[in-house]
KOLDO-930099 format. One record per residue (C-alpha): z, y, x; residue number from 1; residue in one letter. Coordinates in steps of 0.25 Angstrom, whole numbers. Each point is the difference from the previous one (the first is absolute). Layout:
+-------+-------+-------+-----+--------+
:     z :     y :     x : num : residu :
+-------+-------+-------+-----+--------+
:     Z :     Y :     X : NUM :      A :
...
+-------+-------+-------+-----+--------+
//
This chain:
+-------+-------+-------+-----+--------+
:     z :     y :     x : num : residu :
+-------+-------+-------+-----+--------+
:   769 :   218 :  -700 :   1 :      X :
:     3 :   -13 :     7 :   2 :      X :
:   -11 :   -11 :    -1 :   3 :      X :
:     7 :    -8 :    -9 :   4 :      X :
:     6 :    11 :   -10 :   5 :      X :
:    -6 :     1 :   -13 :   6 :      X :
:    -9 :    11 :    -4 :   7 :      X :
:     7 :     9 :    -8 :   8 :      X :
:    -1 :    -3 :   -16 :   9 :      X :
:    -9 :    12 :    -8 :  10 :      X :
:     5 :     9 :   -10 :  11 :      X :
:    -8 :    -1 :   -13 :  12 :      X :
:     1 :    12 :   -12 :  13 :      X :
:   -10 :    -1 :   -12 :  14 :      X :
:    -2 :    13 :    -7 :  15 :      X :
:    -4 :    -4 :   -14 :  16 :      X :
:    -4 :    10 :   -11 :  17 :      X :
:    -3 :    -1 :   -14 :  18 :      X :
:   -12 :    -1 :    -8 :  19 :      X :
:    -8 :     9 :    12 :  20 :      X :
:   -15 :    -4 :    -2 :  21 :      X :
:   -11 :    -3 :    10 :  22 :      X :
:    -4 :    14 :     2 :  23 :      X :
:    14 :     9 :     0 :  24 :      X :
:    -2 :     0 :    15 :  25 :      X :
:    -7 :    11 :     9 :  26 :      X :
:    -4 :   -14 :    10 :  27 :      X :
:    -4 :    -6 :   -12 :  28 :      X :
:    -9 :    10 :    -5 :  29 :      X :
:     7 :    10 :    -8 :  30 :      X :
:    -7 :    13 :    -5 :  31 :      X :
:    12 :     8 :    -3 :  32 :      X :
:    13 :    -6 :     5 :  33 :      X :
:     3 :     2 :    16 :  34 :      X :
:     9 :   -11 :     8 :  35 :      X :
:    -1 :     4 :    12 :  36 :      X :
:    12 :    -8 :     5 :  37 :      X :
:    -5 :   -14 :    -8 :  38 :      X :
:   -13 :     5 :     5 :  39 :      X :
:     6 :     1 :    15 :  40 :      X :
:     7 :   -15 :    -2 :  41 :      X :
:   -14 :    -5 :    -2 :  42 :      X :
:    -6 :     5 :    12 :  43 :      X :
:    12 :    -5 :     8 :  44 :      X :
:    -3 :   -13 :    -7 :  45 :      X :
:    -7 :    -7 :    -9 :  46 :      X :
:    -8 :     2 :   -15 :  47 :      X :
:    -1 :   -12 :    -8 :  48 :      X :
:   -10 :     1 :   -11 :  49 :      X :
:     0 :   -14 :    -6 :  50 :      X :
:    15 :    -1 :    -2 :  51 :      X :
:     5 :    -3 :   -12 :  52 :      X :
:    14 :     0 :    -7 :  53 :      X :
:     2 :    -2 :   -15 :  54 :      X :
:    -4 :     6 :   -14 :  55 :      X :
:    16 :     3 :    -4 :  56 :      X :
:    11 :     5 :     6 :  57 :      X :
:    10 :   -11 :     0 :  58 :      X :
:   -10 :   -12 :     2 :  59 :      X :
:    -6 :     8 :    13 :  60 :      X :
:    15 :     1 :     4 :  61 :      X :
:     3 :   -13 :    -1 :  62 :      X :
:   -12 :    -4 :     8 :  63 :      X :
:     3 :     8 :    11 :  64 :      X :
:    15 :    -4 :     2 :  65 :      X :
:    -4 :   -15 :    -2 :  66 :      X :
:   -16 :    -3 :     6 :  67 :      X :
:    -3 :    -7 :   -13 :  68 :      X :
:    -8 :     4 :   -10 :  69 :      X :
:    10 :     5 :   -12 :  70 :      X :
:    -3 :   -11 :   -11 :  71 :      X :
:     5 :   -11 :    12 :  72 :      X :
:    13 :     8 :     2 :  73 :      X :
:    11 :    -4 :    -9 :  74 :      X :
:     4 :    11 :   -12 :  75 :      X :
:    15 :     0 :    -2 :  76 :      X :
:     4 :    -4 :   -13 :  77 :      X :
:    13 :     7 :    -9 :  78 :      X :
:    12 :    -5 :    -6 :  79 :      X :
:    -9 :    -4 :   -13 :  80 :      X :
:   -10 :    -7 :     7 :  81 :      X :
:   -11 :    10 :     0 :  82 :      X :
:    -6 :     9 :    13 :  83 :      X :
:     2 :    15 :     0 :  84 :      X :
:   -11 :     6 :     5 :  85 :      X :
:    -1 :     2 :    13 :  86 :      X :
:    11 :    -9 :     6 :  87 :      X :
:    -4 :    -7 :    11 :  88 :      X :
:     8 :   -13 :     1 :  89 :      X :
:    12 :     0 :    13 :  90 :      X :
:    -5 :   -13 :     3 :  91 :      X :
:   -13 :     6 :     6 :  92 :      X :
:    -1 :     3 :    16 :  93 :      X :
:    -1 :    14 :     4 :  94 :      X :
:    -5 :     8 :    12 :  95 :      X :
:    15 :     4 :     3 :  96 :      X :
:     5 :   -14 :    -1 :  97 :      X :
:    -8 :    -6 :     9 :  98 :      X :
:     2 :    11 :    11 :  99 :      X :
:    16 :    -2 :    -3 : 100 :      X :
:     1 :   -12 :    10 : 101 :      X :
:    -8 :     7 :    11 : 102 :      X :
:    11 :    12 :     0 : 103 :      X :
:    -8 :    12 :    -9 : 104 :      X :
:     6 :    11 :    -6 : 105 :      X :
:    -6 :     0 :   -14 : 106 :      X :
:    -1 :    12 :   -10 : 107 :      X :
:    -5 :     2 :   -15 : 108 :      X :
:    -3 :    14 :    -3 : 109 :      X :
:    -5 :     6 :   -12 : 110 :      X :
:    -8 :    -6 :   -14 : 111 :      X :
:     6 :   -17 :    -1 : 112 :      X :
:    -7 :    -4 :   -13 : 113 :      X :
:     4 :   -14 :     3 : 114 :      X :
:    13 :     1 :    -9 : 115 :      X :
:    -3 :     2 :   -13 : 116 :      X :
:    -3 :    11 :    -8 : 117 :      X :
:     9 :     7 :    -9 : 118 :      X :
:     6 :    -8 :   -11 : 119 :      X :
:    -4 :   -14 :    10 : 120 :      X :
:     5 :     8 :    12 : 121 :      X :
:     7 :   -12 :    10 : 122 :      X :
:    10 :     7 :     8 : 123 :      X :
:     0 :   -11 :     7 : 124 :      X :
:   -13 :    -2 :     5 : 125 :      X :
:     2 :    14 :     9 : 126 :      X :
:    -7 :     1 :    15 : 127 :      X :
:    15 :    -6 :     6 : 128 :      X :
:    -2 :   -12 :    -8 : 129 :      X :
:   -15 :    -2 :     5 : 130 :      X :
:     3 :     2 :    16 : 131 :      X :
:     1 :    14 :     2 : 132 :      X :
:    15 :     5 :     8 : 133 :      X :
:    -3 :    13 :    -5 : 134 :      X :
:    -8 :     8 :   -12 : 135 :      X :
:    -1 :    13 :    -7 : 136 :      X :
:    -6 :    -5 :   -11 : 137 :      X :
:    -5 :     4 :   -16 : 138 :      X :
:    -4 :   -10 :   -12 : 139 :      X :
:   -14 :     5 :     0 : 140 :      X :
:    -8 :    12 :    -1 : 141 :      X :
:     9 :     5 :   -12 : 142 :      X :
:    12 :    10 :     0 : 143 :      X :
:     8 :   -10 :     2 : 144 :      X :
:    15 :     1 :    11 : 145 :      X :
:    -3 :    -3 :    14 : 146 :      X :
:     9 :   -10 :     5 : 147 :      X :
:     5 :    -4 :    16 : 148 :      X :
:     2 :   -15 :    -1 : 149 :      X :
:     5 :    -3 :   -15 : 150 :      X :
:     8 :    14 :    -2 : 151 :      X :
:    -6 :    12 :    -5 : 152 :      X :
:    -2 :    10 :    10 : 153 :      X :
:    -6 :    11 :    -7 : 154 :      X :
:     0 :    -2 :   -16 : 155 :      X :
:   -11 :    11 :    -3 : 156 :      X :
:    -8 :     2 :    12 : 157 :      X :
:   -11 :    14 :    -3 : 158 :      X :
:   -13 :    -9 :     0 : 159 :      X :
:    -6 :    14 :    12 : 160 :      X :
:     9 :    -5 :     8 : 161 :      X :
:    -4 :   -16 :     3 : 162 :      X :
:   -10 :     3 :     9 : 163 :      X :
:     8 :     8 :    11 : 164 :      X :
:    14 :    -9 :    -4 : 165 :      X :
:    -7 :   -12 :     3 : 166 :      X :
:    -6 :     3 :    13 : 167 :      X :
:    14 :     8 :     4 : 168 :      X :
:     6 :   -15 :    -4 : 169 :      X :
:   -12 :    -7 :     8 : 170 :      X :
:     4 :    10 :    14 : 171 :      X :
:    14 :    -3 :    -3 : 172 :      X :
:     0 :   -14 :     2 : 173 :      X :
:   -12 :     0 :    10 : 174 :      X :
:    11 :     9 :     9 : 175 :      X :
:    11 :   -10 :    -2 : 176 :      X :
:    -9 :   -14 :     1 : 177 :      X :
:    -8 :     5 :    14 : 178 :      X :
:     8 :    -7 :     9 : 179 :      X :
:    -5 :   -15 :    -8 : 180 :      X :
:   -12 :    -6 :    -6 : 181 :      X :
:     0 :     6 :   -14 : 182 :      X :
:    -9 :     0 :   -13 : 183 :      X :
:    -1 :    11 :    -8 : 184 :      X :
:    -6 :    -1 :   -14 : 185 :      X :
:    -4 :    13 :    -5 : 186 :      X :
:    -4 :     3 :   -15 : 187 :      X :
:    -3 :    11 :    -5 : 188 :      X :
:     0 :     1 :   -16 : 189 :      X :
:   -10 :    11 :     2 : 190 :      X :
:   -14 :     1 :    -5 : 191 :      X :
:     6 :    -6 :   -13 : 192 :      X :
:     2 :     9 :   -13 : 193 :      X :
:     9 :     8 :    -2 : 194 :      X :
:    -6 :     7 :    12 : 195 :      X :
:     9 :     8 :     8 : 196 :      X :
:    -2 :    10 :    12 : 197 :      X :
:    11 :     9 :     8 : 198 :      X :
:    -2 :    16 :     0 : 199 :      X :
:    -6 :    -2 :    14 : 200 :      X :
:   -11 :    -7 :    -5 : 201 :      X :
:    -3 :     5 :   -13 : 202 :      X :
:   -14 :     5 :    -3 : 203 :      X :
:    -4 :    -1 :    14 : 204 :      X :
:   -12 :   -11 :    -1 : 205 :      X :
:   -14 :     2 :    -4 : 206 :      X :
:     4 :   -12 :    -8 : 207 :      X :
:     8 :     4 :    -9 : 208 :      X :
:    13 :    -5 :    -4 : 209 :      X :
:    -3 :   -14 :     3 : 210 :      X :
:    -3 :     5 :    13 : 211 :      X :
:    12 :     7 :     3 : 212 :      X :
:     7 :   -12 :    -1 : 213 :      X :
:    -8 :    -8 :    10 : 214 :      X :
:     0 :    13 :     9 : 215 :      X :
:    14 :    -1 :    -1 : 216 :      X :
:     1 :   -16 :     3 : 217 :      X :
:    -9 :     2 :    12 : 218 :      X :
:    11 :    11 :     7 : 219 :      X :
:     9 :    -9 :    -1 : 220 :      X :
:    -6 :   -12 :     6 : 221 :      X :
:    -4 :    10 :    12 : 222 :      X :
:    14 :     4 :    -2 : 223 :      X :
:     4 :   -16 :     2 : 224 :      X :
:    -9 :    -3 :    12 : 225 :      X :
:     5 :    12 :     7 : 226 :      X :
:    12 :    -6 :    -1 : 227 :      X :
:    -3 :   -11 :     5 : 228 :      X :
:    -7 :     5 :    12 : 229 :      X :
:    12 :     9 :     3 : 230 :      X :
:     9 :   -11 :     2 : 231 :      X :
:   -10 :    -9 :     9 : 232 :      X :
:    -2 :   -10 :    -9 : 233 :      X :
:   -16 :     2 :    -4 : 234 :      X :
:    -6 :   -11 :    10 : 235 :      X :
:    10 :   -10 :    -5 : 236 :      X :
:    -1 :     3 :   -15 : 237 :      X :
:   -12 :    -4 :   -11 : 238 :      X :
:     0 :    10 :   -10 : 239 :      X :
:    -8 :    -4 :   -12 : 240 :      X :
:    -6 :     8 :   -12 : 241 :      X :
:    -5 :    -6 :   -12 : 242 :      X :
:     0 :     4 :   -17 : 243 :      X :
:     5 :   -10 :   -10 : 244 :      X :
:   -13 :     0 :    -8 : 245 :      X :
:   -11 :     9 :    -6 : 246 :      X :
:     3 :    13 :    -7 : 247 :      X :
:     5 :     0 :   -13 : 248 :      X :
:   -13 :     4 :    -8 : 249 :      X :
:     9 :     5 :   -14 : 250 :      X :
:     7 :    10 :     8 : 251 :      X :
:   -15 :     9 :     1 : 252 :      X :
:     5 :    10 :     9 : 253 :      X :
:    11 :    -6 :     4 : 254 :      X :
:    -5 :   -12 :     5 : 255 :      X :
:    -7 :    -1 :    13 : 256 :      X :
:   -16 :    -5 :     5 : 257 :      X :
:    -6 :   -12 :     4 : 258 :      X :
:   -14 :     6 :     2 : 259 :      X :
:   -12 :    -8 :     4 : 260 :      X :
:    10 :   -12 :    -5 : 261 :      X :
:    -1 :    -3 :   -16 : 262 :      X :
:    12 :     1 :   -10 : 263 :      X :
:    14 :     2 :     2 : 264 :      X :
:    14 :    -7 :     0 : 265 :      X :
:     4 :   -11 :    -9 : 266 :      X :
:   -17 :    -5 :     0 : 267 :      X :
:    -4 :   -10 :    11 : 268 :      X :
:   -14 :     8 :     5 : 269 :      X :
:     4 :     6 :    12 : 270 :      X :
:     6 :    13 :    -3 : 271 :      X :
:    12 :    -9 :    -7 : 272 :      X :
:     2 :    -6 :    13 : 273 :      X :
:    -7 :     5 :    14 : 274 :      X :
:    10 :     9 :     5 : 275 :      X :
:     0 :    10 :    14 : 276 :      X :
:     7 :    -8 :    11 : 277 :      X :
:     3 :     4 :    14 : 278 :      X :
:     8 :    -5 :    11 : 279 :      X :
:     4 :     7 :    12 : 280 :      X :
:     8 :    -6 :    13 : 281 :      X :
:    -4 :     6 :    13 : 282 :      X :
:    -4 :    -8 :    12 : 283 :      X :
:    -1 :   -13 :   -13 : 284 :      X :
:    -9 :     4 :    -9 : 285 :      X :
:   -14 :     6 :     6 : 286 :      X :
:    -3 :    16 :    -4 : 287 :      X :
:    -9 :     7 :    -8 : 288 :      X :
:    -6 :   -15 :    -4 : 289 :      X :
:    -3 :    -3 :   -15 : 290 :      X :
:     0 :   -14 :    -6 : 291 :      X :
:    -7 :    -5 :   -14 : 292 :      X :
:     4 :   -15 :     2 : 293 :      X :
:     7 :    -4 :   -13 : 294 :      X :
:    14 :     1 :     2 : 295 :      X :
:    12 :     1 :    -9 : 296 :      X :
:    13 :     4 :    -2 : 297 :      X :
:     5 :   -16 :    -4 : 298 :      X :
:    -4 :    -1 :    16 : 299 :      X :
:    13 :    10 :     4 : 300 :      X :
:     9 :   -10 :     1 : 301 :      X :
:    -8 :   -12 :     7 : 302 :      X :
:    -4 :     9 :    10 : 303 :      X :
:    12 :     9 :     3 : 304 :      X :
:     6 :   -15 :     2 : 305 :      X :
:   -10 :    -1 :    10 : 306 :      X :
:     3 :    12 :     7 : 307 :      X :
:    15 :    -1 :     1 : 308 :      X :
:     2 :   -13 :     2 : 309 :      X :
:     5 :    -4 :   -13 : 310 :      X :
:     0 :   -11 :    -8 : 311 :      X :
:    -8 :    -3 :   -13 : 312 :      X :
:     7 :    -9 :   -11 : 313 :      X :
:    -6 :   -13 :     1 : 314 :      X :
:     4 :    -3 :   -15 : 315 :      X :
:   -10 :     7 :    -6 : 316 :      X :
:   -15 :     5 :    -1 : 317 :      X :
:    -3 :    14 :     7 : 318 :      X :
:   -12 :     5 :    -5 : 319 :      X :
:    -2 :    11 :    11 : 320 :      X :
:    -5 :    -1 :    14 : 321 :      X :
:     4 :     2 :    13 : 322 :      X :
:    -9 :    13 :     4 : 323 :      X :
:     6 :     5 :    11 : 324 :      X :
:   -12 :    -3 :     9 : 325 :      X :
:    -8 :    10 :    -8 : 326 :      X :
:    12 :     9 :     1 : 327 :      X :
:    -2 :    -1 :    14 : 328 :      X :
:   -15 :     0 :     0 : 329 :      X :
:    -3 :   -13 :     6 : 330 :      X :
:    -3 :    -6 :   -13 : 331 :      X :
:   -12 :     5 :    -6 : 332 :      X :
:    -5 :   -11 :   -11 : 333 :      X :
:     7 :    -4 :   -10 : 334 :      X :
:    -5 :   -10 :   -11 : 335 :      X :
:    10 :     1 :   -12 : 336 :      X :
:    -1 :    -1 :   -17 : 337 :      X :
:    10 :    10 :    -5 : 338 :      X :
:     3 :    -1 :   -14 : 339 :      X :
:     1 :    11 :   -11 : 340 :      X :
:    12 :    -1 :    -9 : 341 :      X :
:     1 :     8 :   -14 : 342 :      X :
:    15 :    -4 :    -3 : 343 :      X :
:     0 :   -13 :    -3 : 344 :      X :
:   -15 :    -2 :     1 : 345 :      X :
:    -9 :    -5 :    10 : 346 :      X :
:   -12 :    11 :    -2 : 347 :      X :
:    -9 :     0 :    14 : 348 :      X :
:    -1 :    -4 :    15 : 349 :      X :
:    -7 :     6 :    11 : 350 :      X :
:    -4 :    -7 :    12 : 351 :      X :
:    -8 :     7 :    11 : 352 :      X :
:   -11 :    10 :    -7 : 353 :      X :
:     1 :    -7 :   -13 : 354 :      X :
:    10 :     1 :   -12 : 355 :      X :
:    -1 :    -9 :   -12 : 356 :      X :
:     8 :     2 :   -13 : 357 :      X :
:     3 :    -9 :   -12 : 358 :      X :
:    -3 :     0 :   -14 : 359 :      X :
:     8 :     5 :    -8 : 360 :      X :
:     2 :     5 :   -15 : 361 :      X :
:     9 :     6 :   -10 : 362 :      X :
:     5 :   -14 :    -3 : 363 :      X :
:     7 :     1 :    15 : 364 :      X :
:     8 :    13 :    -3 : 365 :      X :
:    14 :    -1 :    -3 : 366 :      X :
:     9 :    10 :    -8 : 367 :      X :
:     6 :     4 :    13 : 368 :      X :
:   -14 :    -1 :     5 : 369 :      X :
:    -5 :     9 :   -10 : 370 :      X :
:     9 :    13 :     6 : 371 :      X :
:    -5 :    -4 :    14 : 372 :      X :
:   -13 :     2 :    -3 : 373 :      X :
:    -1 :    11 :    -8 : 374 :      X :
:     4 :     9 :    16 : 375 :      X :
:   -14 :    -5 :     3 : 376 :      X :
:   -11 :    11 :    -4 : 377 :      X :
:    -9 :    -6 :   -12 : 378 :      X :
:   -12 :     0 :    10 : 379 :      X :
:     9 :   -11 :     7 : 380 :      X :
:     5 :    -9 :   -11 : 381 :      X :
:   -12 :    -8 :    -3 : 382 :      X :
:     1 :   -15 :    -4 : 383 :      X :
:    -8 :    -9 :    10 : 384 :      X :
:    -8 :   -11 :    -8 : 385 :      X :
:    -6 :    -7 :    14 : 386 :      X :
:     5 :     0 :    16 : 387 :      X :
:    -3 :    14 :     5 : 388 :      X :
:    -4 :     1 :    15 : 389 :      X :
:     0 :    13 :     9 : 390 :      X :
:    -3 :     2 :    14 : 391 :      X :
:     7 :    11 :     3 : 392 :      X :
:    -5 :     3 :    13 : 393 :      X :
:   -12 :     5 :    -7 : 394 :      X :
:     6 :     2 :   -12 : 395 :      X :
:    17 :     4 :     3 : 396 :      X :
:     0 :     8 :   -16 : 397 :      X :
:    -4 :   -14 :    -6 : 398 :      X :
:   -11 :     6 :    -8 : 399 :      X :
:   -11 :   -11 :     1 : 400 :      X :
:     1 :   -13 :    -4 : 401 :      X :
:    -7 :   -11 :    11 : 402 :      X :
:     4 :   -14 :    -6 : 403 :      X :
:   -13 :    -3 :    -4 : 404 :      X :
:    -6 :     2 :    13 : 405 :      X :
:    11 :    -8 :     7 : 406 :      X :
:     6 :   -12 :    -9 : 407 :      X :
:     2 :    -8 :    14 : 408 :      X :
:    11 :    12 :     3 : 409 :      X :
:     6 :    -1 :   -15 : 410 :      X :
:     1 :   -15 :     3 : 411 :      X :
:     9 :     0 :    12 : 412 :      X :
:     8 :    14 :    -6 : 413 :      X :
:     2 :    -8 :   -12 : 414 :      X :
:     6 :   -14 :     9 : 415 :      X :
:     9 :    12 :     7 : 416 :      X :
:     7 :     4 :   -14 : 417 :      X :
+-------+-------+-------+-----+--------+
//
């Protein structure tokens, strides 16, 4: 390369599963399900352990695609005035829209959720109209047709298939985009009920159903870093593994684990929000190196700006990040408040060791508030009468109170929130 030729742009692909708890990884401490592949990526890379994404499926979507925390991002509103749920508004900036200018190929696969759902469904707010060329894509986690752009594709897809289609779709367009930066945005609908496994993986894990399942995602993302290999494209590209949010606790069985972390998905304890995240990228990224700095997944977007060269809009606030320096292990501090969401409510933020949550009663709940929080198990429902502090490097289940014992650590908690 000449000395004044620019460095060739990295290829970014996020695999993104749903509802997968803290736990459903052997790297991450399973006792029953083996990843070696996921496990693998971690030790050619690196673990996060503080990363955080959000409590809901279509809120920790919309965070991801847009660095801002999801009550910042603009809901699309319907014909009659009122916002289906989840529809994330086209005038929001996405990933794939700011690497448009810079020459990325760009591609949606798998679970949207940011359209609608069945009698709200927006055709119109598909992946083509939020910035990606090209997507293989379903409403949500349901039954739903799977569409290529806004036309139907397949109009009954067999839920044991989605994990192998999806990844056969993923090599597909890595094998036609090698030749140019691309970002690929890969998301399963699996862990999420109705479960489903293929006849190859099918009671095969000491886990159990569940476990066949995540057994099954973890073949396929070896299947998709092989293939990335093969084509002599792993030093150049960052892949990315995170889960949406924490398992969903009303499944029982077939929900995942959180374990040492407390609760589950919808709640904002740590197991609603703390996911398994790794990134890998030879030669970038250090190996076999595991980071508990808190990160998140609102800080995608800033720093994959960072890394390609792209630019941030300037007309709004982006709540992520730039981490790329801890990506590539020359940053090791990082001093930030992350904030905990419940929907629509503020709950909790974390700064450091320490992680304050609010008050709250029966008076906050709205009806719609009332479904959400009956997936959280009773143990976890409980009505906070007074600022609640944890310090979760000595307590990461959030089972002691210590406010008392720190009320100049309340103080400037409470001045964050």
């Amino acid at each position: 390369m000449s000395a004044t030729a620019e460095p060739a742009k990295p290829n970014i692909v996020i695999i993104f599963t749903d509802d997968q708890g803290y736990q459903d990884l052997g790297c991450y401490g399973s006792p029953d399900i083996s990843t070696p592949h996921i496990d693998q990526m971690a030790a050619e890379g690196m673990r996060f352990t503080s990363f955080y994404a959000q409590t809901v499926c279509g809120p920790s979507r919309a965070a991801l695609l847009t660095g801002s925390y999801p009550m910042r991002t603009e809901r699309h509103r319907g014909d009659n005035g009122r916002i289906p749920h989840p529809a994330l508004s086209l005038n929001e900036i996405t990933i794939p829209e700011i690497l448009k200018p810079l020459g990325y190929r760009t591609a949606m696969i798998g679970k949207w959720d940011l359209a609608g759902r069945r009698e709200t469904f927006q055709l119109e707010l598909n992946p083509s109209n939020q910035g990606f060329a090209e997507s293989f894509w379903t409403e949500t986690s349901g039954d739903g047709p799977i569409r290529e752009g806004a036309e139907i594709s397949i109009p009954k897809p067999k839920r044991s298939t989605l994990t192998t289609l999806y990844t056969d779709k993923a090599i597909s367009f890595l094998e036609q985009a090698k030749e140019q930066p691309f970002f690929l945005y890969l998301a399963h609908g699996m862990p999420h009920t109705k479960l489903a496994v293929s006849k190859q993986f099918k009671r095969k894990s000491k886990g159990g159903f569940y476990g066949d399942v995540i057994e099954e995602l973890d073949h396929n993302v070896g299947r998709l870093l092989a293939r990335i290999s093969e084509l002599g494209l792993a030093e150049a590209t960052y892949v990315i593994f995170l889960s949406d949010n924490g398992p969903w606790w009303k499944e029982r069985d077939h929900a995942g684990h959180c374990e040492p972390l407390r609760s589950a998905k919808t709640s904002t304890y740590e197991g609603g929000l703390r996911v398994p995240f790794i990134i890998r990228a030879p030669g970038r990224v250090p190996a076999g190196k595991t980071s508990d700095l808190v990160c998140a997944s609102i800080d995608l977007l800033p720093t994959i700006a960072q890394l390609t060269g792209a630019k941030l809009p300037a007309d709004r606030v982006i709540d992520g990040l730039d981490i790329s320096g801890v990506f590539h292990g020359t940053q090791t501090e990082l001093d930030r408040p992350f904030f905990y969401y419940q929907h629509q409510s503020l709950r909790a933020v974390r700064q450091g060791d320490w992680k304050l949550h609010l008050p709250h009663s029966k008076l906050d709940r709205t009806k719609e508030g009332r479904t959400w929080q009956a997936h959280v198990p009773p143990k976890d429902r409980p009505y906070i009468e007074a600022p609640t502090l944890y310090n979760l490097s000595d307590d990461i289940g959030e089972t002691t109170n210590v406010a008392s014992n720190h009320p100049e650590i309340v103080e400037r908690l409470l001045k964050q929130l």
